[in-house]
C-alpha distance (Angstrom), angle and dihedral (degrees) to the residues before:
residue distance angle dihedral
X1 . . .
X2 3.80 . .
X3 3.66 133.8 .
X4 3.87 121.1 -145.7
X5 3.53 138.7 174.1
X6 4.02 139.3 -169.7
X7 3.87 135.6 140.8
X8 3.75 97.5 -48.2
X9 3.55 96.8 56.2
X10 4.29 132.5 -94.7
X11 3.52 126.1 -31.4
X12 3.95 132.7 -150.3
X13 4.05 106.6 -149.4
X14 3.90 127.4 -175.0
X15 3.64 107.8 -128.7
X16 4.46 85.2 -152.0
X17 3.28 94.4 41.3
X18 3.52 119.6 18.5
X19 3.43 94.5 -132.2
X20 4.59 113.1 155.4
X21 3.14 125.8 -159.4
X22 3.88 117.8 -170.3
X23 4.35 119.3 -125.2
X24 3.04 108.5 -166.1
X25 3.95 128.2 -153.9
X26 3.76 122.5 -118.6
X27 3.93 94.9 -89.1
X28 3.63 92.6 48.6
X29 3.83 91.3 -139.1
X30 3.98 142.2 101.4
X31 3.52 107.8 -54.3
X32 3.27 107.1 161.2
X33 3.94 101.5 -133.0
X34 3.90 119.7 -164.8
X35 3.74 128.3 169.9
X36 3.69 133.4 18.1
X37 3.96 129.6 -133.2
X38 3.81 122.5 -170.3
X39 3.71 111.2 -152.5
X40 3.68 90.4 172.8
X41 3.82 147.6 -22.6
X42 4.56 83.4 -74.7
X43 3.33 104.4 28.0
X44 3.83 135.7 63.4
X45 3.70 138.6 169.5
X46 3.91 110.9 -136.9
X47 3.95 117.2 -170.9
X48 3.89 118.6 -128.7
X49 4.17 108.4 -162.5
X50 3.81 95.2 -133.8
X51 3.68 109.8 0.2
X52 3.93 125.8 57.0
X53 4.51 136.8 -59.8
X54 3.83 105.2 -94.1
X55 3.81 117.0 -154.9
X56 3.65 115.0 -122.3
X57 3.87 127.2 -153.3
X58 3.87 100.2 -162.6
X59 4.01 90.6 -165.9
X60 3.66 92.7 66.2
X61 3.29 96.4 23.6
X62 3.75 97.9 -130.4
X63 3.77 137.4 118.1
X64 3.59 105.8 -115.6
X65 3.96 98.4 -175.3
X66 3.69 148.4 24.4
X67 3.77 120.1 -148.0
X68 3.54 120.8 -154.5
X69 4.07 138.6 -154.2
X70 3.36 117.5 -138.4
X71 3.89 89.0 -128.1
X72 3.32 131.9 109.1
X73 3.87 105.2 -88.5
X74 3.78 95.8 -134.9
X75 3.89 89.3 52.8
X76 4.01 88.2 45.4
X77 3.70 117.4 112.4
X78 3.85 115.4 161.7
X79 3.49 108.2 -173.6
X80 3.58 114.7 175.9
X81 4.54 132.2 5.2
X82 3.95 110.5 -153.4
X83 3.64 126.6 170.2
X84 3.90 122.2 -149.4
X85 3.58 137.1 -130.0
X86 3.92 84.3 -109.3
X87 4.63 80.0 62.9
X88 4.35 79.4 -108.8
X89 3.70 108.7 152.7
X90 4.08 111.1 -145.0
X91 3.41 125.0 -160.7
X92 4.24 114.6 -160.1
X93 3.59 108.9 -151.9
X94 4.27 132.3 169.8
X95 4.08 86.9 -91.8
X96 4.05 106.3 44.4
X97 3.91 133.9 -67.7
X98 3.87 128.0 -44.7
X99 3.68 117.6 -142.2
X100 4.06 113.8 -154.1
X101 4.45 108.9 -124.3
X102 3.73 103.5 -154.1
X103 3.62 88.0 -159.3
X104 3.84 94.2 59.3
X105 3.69 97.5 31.0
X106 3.58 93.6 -137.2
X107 3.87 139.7 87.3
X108 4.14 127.7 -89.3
X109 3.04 128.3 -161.1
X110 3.73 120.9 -119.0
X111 3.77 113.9 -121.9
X112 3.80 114.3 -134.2
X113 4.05 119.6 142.7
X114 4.26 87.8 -141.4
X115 4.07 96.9 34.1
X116 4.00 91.5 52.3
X117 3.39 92.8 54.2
X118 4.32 100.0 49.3
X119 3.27 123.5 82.1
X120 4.28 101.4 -123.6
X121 3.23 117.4 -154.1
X122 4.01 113.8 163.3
X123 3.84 132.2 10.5
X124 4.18 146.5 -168.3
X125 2.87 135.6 171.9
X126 4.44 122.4 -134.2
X127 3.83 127.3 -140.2
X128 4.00 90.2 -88.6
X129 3.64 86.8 66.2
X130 4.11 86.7 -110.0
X131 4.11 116.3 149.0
X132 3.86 116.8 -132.5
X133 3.83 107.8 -159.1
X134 4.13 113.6 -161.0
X135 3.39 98.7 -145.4
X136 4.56 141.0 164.3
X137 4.18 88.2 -78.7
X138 3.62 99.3 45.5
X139 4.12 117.4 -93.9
X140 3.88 143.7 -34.3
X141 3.63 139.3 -172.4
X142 3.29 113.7 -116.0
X143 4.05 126.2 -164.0
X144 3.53 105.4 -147.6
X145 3.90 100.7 -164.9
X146 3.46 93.5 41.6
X147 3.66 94.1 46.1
X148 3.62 86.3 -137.3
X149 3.93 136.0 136.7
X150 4.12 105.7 -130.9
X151 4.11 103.8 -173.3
X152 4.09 130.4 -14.0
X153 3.39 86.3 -169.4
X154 4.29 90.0 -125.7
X155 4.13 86.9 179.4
X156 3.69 85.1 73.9
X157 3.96 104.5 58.2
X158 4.23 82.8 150.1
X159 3.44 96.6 70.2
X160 4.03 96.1 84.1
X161 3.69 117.9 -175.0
X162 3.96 116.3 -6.3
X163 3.95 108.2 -158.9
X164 3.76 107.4 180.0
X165 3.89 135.0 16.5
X166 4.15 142.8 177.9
X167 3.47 138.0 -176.2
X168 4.18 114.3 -129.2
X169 3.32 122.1 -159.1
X170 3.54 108.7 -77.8
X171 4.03 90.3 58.4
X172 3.91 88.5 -101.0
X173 3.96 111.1 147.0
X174 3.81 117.9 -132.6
X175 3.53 123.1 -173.8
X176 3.87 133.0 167.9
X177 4.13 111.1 -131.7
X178 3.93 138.7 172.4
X179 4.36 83.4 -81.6
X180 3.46 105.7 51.5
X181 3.83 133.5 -85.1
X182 4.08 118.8 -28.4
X183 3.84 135.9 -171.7
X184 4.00 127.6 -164.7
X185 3.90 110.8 -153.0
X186 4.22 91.5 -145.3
X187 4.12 79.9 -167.5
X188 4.23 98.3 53.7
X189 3.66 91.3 28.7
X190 4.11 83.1 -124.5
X191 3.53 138.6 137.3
X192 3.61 131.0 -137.1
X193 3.73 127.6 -150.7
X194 3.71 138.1 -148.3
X195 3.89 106.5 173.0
X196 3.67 126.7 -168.2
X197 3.75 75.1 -133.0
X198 3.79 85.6 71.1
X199 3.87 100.0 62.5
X200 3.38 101.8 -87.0
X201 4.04 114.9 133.7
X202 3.68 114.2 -105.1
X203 3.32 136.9 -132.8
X204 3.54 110.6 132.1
X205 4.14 94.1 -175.8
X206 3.69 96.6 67.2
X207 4.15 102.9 27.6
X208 3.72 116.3 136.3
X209 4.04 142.7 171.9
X210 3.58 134.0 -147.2
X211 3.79 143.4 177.6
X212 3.77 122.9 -127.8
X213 3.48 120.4 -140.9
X214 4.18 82.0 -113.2
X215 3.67 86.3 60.1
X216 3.98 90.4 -107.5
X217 3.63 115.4 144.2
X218 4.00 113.6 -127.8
X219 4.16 112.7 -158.0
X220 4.11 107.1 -161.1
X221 4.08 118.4 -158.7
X222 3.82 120.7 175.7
X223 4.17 99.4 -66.2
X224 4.36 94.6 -5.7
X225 3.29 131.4 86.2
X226 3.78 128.0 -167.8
X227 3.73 134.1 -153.3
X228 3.06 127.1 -160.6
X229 4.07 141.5 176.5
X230 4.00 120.3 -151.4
X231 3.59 97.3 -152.7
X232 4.18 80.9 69.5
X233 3.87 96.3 63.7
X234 3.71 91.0 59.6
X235 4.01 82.4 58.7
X236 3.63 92.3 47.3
X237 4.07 98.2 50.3
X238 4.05 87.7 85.9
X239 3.65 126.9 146.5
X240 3.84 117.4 -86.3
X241 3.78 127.8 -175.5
X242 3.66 130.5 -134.5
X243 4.07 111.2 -129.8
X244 3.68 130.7 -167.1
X245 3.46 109.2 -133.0
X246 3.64 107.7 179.3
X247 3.94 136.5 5.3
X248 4.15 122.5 -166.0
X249 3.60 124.0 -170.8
X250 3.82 121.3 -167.2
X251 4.67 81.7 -12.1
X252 4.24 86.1 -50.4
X253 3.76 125.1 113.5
X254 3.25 116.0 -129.9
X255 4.14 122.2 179.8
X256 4.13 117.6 -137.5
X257 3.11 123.2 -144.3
X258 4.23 115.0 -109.6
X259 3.53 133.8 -146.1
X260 4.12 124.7 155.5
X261 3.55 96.7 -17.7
X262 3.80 100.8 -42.4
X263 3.11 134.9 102.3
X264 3.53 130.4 -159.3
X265 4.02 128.2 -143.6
X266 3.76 120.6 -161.8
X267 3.22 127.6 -166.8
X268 4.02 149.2 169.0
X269 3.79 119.6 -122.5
X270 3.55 127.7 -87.0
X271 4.38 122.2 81.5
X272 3.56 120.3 -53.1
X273 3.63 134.8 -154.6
X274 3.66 106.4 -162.0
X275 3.67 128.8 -175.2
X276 3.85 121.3 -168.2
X277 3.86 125.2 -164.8
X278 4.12 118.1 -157.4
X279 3.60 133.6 -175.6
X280 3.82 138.4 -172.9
X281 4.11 100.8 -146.9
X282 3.99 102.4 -137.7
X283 4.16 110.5 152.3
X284 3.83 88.7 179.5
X285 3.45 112.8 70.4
X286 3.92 123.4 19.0
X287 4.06 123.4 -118.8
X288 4.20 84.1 6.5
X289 3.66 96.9 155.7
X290 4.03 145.1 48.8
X291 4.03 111.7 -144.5
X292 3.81 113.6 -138.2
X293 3.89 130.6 -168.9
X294 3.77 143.9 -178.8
X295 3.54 147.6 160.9
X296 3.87 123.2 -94.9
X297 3.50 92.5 -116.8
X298 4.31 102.5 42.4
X299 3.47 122.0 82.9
X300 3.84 98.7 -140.6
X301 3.24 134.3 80.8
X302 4.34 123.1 -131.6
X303 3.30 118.4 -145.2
X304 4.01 112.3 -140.2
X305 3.76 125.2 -161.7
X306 4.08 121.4 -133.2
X307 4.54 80.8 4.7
X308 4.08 92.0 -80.0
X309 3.73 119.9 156.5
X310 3.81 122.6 -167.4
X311 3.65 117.7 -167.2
X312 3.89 113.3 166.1
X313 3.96 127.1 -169.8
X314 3.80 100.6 0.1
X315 3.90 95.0 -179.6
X316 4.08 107.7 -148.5
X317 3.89 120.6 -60.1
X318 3.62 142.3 84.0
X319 4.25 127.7 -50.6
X320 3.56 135.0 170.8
X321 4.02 113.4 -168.4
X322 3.70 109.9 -163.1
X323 3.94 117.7 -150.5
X324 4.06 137.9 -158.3
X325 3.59 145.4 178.0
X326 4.07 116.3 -150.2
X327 3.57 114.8 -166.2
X328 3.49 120.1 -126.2
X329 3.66 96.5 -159.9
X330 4.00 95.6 52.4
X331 3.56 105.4 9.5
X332 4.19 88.1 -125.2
X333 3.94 109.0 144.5
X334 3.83 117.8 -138.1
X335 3.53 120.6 -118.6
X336 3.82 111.3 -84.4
X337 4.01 129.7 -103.3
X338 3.95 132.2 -159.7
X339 3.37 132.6 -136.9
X340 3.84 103.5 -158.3
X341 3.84 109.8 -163.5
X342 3.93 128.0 -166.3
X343 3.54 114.5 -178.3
X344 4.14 109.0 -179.6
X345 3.26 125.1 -123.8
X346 4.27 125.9 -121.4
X347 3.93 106.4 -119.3
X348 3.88 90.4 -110.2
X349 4.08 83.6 53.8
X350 4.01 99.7 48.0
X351 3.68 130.4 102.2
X352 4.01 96.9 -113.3
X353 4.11 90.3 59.6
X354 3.88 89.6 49.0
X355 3.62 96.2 51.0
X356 4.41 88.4 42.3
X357 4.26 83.9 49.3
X358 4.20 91.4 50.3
X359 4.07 87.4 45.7
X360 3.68 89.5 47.8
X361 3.89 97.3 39.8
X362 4.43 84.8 45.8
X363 4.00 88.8 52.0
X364 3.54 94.4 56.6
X365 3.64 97.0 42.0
X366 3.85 82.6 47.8
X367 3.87 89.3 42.5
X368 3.27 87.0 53.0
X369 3.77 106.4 48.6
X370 3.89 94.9 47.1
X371 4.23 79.5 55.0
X372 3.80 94.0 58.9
X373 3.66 93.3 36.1
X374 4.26 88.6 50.8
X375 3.43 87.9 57.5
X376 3.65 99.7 40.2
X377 3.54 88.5 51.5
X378 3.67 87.4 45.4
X379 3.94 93.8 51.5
X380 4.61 84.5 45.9
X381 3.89 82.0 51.0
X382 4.32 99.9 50.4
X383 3.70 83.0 35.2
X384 3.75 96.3 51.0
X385 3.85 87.6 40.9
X386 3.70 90.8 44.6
X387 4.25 84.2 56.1
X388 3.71 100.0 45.5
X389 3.85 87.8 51.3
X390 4.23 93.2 48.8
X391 4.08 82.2 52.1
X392 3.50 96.1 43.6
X393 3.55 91.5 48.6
X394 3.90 93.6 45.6
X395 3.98 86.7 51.2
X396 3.25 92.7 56.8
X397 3.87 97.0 42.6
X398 3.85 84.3 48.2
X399 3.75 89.1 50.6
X400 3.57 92.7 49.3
X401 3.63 90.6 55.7
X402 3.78 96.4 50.0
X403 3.74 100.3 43.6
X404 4.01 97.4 62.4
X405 3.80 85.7 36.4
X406 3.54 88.3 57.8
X407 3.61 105.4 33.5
X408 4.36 89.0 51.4
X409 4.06 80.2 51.0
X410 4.01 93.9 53.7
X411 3.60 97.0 42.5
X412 3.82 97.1 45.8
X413 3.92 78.4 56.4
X414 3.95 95.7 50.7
X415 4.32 86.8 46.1
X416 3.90 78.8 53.5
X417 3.58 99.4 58.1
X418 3.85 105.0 37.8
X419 3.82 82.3 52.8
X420 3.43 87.4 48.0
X421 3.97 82.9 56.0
X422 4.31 81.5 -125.7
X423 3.81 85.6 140.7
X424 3.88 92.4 162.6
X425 3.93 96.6 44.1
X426 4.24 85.5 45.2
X427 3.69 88.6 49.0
X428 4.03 91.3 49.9
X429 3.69 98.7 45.3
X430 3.70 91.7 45.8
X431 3.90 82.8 54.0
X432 3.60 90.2 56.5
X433 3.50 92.5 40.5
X434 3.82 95.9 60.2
X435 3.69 100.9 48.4
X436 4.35 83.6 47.2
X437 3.51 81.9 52.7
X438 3.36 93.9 47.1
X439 3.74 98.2 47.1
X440 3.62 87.4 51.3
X441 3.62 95.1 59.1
X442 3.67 93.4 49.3
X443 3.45 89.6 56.6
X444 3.04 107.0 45.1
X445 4.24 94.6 74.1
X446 3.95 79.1 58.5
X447 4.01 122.5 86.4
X448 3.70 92.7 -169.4
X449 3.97 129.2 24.6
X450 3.91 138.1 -177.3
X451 3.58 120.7 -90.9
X452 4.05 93.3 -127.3
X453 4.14 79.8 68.7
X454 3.40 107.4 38.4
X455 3.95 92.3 50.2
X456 4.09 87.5 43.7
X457 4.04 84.7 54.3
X458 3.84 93.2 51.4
X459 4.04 97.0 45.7
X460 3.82 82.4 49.9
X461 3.78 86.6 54.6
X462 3.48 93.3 36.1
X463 4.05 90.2 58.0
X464 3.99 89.5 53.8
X465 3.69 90.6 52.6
X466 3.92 100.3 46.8
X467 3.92 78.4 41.7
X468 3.83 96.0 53.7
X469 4.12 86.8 44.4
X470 3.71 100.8 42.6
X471 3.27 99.5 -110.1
X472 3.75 94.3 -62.8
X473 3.79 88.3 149.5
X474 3.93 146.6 46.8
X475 3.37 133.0 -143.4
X476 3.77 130.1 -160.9
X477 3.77 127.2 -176.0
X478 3.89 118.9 -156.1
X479 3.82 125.4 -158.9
X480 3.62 134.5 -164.1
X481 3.84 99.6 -125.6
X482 3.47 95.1 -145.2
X483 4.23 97.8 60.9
X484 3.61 127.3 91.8
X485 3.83 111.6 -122.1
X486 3.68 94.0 -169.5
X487 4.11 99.9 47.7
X488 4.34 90.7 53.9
X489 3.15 128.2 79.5
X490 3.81 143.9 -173.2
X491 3.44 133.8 168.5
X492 4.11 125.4 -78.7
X493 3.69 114.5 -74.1
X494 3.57 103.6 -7.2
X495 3.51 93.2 138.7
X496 4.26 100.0 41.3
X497 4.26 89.5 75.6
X498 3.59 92.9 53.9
X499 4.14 91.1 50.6
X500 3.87 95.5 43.1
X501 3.59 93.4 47.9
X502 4.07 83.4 46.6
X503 3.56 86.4 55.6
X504 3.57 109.2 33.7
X505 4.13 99.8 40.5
X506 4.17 96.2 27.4
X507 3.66 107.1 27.9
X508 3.89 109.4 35.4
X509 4.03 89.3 61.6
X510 3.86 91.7 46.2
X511 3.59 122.2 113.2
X512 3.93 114.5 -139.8
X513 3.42 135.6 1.2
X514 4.25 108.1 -6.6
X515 4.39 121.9 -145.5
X516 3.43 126.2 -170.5
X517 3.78 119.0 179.3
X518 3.74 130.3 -174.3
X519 3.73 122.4 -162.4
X520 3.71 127.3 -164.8
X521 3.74 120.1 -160.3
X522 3.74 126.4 175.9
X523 4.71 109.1 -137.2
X524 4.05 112.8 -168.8
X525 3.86 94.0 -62.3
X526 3.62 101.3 -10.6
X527 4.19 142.9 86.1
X528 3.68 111.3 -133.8
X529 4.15 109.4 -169.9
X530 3.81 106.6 -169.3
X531 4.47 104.4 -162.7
X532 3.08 110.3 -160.3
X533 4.39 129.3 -173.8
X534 4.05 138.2 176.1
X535 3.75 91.8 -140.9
X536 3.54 137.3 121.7
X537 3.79 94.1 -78.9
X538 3.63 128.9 -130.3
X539 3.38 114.4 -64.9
X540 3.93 99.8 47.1
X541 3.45 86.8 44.9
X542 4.26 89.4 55.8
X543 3.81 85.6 46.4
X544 3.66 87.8 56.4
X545 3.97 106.2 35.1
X546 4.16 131.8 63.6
X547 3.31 117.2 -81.0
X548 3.95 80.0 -124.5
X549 3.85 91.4 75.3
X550 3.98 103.8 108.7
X551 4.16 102.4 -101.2
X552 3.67 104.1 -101.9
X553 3.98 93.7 -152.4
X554 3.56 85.7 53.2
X555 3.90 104.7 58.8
X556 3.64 86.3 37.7
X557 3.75 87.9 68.5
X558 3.36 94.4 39.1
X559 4.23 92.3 50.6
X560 4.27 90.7 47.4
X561 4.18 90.3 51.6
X562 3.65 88.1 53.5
X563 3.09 93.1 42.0
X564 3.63 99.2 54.2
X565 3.86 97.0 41.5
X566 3.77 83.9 62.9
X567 3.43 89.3 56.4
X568 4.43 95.6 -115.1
X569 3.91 114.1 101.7
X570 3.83 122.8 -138.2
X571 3.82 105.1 -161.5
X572 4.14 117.2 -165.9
């Protein structure tokens, strides 16, 4: 005997005879029964589409009990009754699953924020005891004791609706959904594809799947049925090899040359649109592969319909285009070709020109610097000139103020002596005089003399004066031992003002015994003379002197600029 059911209730058939006799349900009306759950050898649980689960007792061949959902019947959808391996009957309905309590005879709904809110439609249950809920976004694995959500297999947002799944018996999930007929290898984390795309007859509303008792998978359509055996996709998963079968530039073809899956693209300069035609060769299953393409240098991958490229105005350089082939049916990618392009460059565009334009553009930006710095040095040199002469000039106007000065001073003091009637100290500091005199003319053709002669010059002068004051003075000279006298110079008589106006304004108005003392010191690069006196000091000795007597302050100044322009120092 054989049970069946459809919309008009359950039917008993004789497998010898095919004799049917009609059950009918409590109502005695249409409703619509579907699948059929043994709980035990007297009681089963028989789906109704829209209305309640009736209990069954097969040995009297009577339903014995409705079950109701507390739903609202015209909001009631129940679209599949399962029963786990722990004997739990499950009830998929538009707002989640509905465990049956034995103890309260009725149906509860399983709490779960995500399950409550899908609309489940089939359900099975894999060797690990895992759920698998078809549901409006595709399919999720569902653990039932943990009342936890595993994968819903988000990298897949084209699988659409799944309505009904099994498990065969290698643990493989098949499920029927709105684009064909899928299957997720649980052990190579893969999943396998059977499109409508493919061949396969469509009609997404009324797909289902089912598992032989030989472990072959059967695929029903509206008036087709499809078998199937597992071991066969293993067979099918073989290597295919992405071709290029034809290659335009600027609407010609043009053939590469191939070696080792490459091919290489040469061509002469000028922009190129280039438009590149793939194909994954698979006679066995229509539409089995998406083509995918990128660049060399880019890290995603372009998906291409019918394996067209269009590249337009590559300007001259190097490419490589990279090409695949993903199968829809297993997901495997085919090995990957290149596409090497080499698009010349015109002269004006190559390398070599560049470089010779940066060398030329460098020169004259070189060219040009060491022009402004010529005549910047140029201007440093007339100015430096132009400097040295205004100090040479003021030397020599400063030495043509001392010398009469000097001379009127020495030969006032000669007068004195012979009338005196001091013929022998006249005669000696006319001696002296001459051979000051002549020092100072031989100097005086020289800018720039040694300090051995300079210093010899001013004790000379320094003799007359002590001389022409009776000795009412001393003078002491001291040297830094480690200086060269004879390898500095300075200009003539730069230190014989400083010492006559020492004399003349600090030590002629001094009472007792007078001292003058010059130190000479050598800084780094520099002379420092330090001149120092015990007379009167300066301002008493302006009170007390003619506003005709040459500013000492003054020529001081003027003696430390030139000094420092000629790159010595004379510090007071």
């Amino acid at each position: 005997m054989m049970y069946a059911t459809n919309d008009l209730g359950m039917f008993l058939i004789d497998n010898t005879t095919d004799a049917r006799k009609h059950i009918f349900t409590p109502e005695h009306a249409e409703v619509k029964l579907r699948n059929i759950i043994p709980l035990n050898d007297s009681t089963w649980f028989i789906r109704s589409l829209n209305r309640a689960i009736y209990l069954f007792n097969p040995k009297t061949n009577s339903f014995v009990k409705k079950i109701e959902f507390d739903v609202d019947q015209k909001f009631l959808t129940l679209n599949y009754l399962f029963k786990t391996s722990q004997n739990v009957i499950v009830a998929t309905t538009a707002s989640g699953i509905y465990i049956f309590d034995e103890h309260l005879g009725k149906f509860i709904l399983k709490d779960h924020p995500v399950l409550n809110q899908l609309y489940i439609i089939g359900v099975a249950e894999d060797q690990n005891n895992i759920l698998w809920l078809c549901n409006n976004k595709g399919i999720c694995s569902y653990d039932f004791g943990k009342n936890k959500i595993i994968s819903e297999f988000e990298n897949y947002p084209e699988m659409g609706t799944a309505f009904r799944v099994v498990i065969d018996p290698s643990n493989h999930v098949w499920f029927a959904n709105s684009k064909g007929y899928w299957s997720w290898d649980q052990e190579k984390q893969r999943m396998l594809k059977l499109n409508f795309e493919s061949g396969l007859i469509s009609d997404v509303e009324i797909s289902s799947v089912h598992v032989g008792k030989d472990g072959s998978i059967y695929l029903g359509g509206p008036g087709v049925l499809y078998k199937l055996n597992p071991d066969s996709i293993s067979s099918h998963l073989r290597s295919v090899k992405v071709i290029v079968s034809k290659i335009s530039v600027n609407n010609e073809v043009k053939i590469p040359s191939f070696s080792h899956s490459n091919y290489q693209l040469n061509l002469p300069a000028g922009l190129s649109t280039i438009q590149v035609e793939f194909a994954v060769p698979d006679y066995s299953i229509q539409h089995s592969h998406d083509y995918q393409f990128k660049f060399a240098d880019s890290e995603t991958w372009s998906e291409t319909k019918e394996g067209t490229i269009l590249i337009p105005n590559l300007s001259h350089g190097n490419y490589q285009i990279l090409m695949k082939g993903i199968s829809n049916f297993s997901g495997a990618e085919t090995d990957i070709v290149k596409l090497n392009i080499k698009i010349e460059a015109y002269w004006y565009q190559s390398w070599w020109f560049k470089v010779l334009i940066g060398m030329v553009v460098i020169s004259l930006f070189y060219l040009f610097y060491r022009w402004r710095l010529t005549i910047e040095n140029d201007k440093n040199k007339l100015k430096t000139e132009y400097e040295h002469r205004m100090i040479h000039l003021e030397m020599q106007n400063l030495r043509s103020q001392m010398n009469p000065h000097f001379i009127f001073n020495a030969l006032n003091s000669i007068n004195g002596f012979i009338v005196e009637n001091q013929t022998h100290l006249a005669s000696d500091y006319l001696t002296k005089f001459s051979k000051l005199i002549r020092m100072i003319l031989d100097h005086s053709h020289s800018d720039l003399i040694s300090l051995t002669k300079e210093l010899e010059a001013l004790k000379l002068y320094v003799m007359m004066e002590k001389n022409r004051f009776d000795q009412s003075f001393d003078f002491e000279i001291v040297l830094d031992e480690t200086m060269d006298l004879d390898q500095i110079e300075v200009p003539p008589l730069i230190l014989q003002p400083y010492i006559e106006n020492a004399i003349w304004h600090g030590l002629m108005h001094q009472e007792g015994k007078g001292s003058i003392t010059i130190q000479i010191n050598q800084v780094d690069d520099q002379i420092c003379f330090i001149i120092q006196d015990n007379g009167v000091g300066r301002q008493k000795a302006s009170e007390l002197k003619s506003k005709k007597i040459l500013n000492p302050i003054h020529t001081e100044c003027k003696l430390l600029i030139i000094e420092l322009k000629t790159t010595t120092a004379l510090i007071l």
